[in-house]
Wavefront OBJ file of the C-alpha trace (Angstrom):
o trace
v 0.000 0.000 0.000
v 1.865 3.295 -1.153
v 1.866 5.729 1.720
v -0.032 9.132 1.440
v 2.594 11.812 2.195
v 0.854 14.607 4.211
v 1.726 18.196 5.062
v -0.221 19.772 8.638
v -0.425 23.325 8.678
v -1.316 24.884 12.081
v 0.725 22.027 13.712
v 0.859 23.614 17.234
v -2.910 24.505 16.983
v -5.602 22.006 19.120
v -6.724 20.023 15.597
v -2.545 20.108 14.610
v -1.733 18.482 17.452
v -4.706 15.316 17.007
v -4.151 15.333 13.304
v -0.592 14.348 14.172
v -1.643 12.029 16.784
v -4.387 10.380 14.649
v -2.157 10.183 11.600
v 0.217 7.715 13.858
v -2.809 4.958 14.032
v -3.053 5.250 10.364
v -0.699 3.375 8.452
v -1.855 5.007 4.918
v -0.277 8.274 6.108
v 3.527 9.636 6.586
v 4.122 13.054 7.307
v 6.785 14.482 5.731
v 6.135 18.649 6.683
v 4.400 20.639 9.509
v 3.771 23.995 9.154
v 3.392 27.066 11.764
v 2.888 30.893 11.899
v 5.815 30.999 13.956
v 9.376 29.818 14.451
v 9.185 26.401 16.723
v 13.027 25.754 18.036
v 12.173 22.117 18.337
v 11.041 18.829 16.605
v 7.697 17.132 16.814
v 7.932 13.546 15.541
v 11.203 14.077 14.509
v 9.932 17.002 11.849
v 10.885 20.435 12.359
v 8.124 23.113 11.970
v 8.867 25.748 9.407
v 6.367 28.670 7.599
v 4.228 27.574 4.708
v 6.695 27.448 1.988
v 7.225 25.086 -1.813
v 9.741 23.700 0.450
v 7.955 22.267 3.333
v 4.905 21.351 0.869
v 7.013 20.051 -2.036
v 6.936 16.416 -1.125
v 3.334 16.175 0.659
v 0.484 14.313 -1.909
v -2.272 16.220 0.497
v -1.964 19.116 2.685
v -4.659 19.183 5.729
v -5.211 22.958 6.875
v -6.579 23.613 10.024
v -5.616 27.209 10.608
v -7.370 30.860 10.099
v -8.317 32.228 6.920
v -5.576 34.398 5.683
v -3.090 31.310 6.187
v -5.152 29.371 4.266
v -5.303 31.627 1.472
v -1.115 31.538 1.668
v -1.709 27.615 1.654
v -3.692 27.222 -1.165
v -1.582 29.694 -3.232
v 1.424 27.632 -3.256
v -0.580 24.549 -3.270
v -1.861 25.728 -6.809
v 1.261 26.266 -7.691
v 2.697 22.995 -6.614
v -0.802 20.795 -7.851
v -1.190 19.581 -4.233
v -4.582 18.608 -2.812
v -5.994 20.522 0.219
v -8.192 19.163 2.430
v -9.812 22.749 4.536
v -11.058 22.352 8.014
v -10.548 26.316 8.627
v -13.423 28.292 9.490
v -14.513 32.110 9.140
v -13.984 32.997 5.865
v -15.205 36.210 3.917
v -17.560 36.159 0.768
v -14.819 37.462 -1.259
v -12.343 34.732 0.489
v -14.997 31.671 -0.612
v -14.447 33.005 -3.926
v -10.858 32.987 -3.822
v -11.029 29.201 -2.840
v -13.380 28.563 -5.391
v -11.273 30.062 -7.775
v -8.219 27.785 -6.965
v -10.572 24.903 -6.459
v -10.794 25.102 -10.523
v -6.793 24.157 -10.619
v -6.607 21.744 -7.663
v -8.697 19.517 -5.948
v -9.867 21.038 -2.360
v -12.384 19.085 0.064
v -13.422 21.966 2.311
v -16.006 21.703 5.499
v -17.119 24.114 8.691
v -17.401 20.004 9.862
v -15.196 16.720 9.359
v -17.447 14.695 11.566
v -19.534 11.998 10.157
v -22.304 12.847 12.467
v -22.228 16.643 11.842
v -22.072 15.951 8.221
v -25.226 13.674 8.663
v -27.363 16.386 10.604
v -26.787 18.956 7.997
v -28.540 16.170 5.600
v -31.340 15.776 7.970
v -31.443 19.559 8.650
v -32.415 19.571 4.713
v -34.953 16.690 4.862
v -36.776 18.041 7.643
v -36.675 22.016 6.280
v -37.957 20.793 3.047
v -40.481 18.187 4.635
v -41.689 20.627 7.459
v -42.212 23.672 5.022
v -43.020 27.435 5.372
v -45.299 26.960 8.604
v -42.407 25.999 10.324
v -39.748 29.063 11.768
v -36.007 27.477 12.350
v -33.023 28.597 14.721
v -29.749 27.575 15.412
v -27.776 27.361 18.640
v -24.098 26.627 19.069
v -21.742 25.966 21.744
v -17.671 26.191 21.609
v -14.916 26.948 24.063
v -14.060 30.509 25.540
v -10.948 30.190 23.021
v -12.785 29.737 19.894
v -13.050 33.717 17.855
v -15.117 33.515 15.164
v -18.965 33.014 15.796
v -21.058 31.664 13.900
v -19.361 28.439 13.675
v -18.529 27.067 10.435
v -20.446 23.862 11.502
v -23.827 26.307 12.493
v -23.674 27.871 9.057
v -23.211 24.732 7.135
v -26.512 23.726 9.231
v -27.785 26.910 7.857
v -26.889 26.235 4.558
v -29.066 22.740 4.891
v -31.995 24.501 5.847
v -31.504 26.554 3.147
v -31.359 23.853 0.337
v -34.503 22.228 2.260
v -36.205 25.084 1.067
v -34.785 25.942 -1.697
v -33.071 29.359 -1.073
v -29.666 30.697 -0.927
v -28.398 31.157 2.649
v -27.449 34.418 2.412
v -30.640 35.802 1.843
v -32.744 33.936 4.638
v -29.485 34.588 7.080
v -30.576 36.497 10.132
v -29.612 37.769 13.090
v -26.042 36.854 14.578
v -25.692 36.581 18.534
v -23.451 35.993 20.827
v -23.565 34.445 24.391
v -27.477 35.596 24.872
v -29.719 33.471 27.173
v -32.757 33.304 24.656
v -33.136 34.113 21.391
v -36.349 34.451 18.685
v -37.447 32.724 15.864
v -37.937 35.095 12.258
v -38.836 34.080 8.681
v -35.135 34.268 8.371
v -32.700 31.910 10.385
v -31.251 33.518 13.569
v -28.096 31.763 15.683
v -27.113 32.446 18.606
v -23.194 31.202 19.710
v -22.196 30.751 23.148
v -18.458 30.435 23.798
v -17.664 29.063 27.142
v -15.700 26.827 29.316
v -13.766 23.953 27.384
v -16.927 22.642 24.901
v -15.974 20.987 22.255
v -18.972 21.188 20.182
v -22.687 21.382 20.508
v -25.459 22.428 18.151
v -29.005 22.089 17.693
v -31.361 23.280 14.834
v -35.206 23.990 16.129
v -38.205 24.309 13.707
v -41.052 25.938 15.286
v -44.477 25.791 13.897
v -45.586 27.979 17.336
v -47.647 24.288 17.923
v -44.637 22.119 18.443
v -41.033 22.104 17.933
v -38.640 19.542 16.157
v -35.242 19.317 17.292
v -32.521 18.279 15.658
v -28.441 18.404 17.552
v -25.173 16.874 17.905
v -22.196 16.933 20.498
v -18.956 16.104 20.737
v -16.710 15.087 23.245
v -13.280 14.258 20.984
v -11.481 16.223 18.773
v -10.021 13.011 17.321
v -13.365 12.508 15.236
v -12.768 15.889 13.165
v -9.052 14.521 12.381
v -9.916 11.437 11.808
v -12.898 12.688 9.674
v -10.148 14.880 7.913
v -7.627 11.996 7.218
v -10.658 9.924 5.653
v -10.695 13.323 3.551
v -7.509 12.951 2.489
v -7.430 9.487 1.419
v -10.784 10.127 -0.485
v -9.545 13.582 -2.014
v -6.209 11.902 -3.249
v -8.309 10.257 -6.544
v -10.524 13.330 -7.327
v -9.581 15.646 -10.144
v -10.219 19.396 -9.432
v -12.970 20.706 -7.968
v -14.338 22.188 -4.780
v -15.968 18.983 -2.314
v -17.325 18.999 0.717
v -17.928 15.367 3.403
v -20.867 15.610 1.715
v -19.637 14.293 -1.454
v -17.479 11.917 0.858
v -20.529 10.412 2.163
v -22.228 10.341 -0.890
v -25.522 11.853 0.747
v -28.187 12.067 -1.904
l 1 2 3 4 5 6 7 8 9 10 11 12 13 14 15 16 17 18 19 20 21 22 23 24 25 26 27 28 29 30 31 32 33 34 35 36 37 38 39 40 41 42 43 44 45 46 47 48 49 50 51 52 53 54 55 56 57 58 59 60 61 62 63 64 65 66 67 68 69 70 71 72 73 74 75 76 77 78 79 80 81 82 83 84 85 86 87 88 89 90 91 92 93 94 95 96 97 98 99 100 101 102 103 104 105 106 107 108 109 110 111 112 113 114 115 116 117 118 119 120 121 122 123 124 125 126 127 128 129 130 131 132 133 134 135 136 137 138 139 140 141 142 143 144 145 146 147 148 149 150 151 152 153 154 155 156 157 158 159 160 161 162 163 164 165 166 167 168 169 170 171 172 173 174 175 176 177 178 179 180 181 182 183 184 185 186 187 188 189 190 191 192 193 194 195 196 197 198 199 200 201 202 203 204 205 206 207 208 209 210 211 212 213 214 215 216 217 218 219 220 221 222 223 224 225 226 227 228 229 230 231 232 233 234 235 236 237 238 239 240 241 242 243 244 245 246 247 248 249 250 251 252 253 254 255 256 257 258
């Protein structure tokens, strides 16, 4: 079995440090660079950390990014340059930077999600079923959880919900997009889709998607307790990117959710 050579950007980062540690169990992986934003005076796995360069990324066959958004812009323009695959776990881009990455997703092949987990990915699927089977008498909201630590709000796992609830009824996401909070106690229902982020403590992950007919409610959530599912989510996103010719993917087309 011919080893996938992989490149780790963000290496000293929370998901850096359990892609490293997951990629050990996996015996389809070897990684051969590990990037940072800043100079690291010492070896991890025997690899020395260096900045995002053709160098460090000349030898990798896929190059997981789990970092902030300007970095991955830097990423993905020498990754173009090189023909490397990028699997994308970053969150918080701009419109203008989506466009940028679907731009370069027309030279290289990129696999890019808010989510790597298999669950996540599956409630976003249901999150369409049920917006399309519930229809307009039904108002929807979305709540999130994530640690103190984590900046940017919503997360890129409550707007991919979003974006499900969106294709369940047929709209784009930015135009039924509503209001944005931040750490409130309650929060309404619209015709558009508010969320409401709470950043506290050391949670790794919660969110729930309501529909509200003002009757009853359906609730739909997911939690998680281990980081290792989103880098072992993004390794199986490595070895399924590795075949695909260019084109922007999400675990959607991983999963092969109709």
């Amino acid at each position: 079995m011919k080893k996938i050579n992989l490149a780790i950007t963000g290496c000293m980062g929370r998901m850096g440090q359990k892609l490293i540690k997951s990629s050990k169990f996996d015996k389809r992986f070897k990684v051969v660079a590990l990037t940072e934003n800043k100079r690291i005076n010492r070896k991890i796995n025997g690899i020395k950390p260096t900045f995002n360069s053709t160098e460090a990324f000349d030898k990798a066959n896929v190059i997981i990014d789990f970092s902030v958004p300007k970095c991955t812009l830097s990423v993905l323009k020498i990754a173009v340059k090189l023909k490397k695959r990028v699997v994308i776990g970053t969150t918080g881009f701009t419109k203008k930077q989506e466009k940028i990455i679907k731009n370069y997703s027309k030279k290289i092949p990129i696999l890019k999600a808010g989510n790597m987990s298999l669950g996540v990915n599956l409630l976003m699927h249901l999150t369409e079923i049920a917006a399309r089977s519930l229809g307009k008498s039904f108002l929807s909201k979305i709540y999130e959880i994530h640690h103190k630590n984590k900046i940017d709000y919503p997360s890129g796992t409550a707007l991919m919900l979003g974006e499900g609830i969106a294709n369940g009824k047929n709209k784009k996401l930015n135009n039924i997009l509503g209001k944005r909070y931040l750490n409130k106690s309650t929060f309404p229902y619209s015709k558009k889709i508010n969320i409401n982020s709470i950043r506290k403590g050391s949670v790794i992950g919660k969110h729930e998607v309501n529909f509200s007919s003002g009757k009853e409610v359906v609730t739909l959530n997911h939690e998680s307790f281990d980081r290792a599912l989103y880098s072992e989510g993004a390794l199986s996103a490595a070895k399924w990117i590795i075949k695909k010719k260019p084109g922007l993917y999400t675990m959607r087309n991983l999963l092969n959710f109709k």
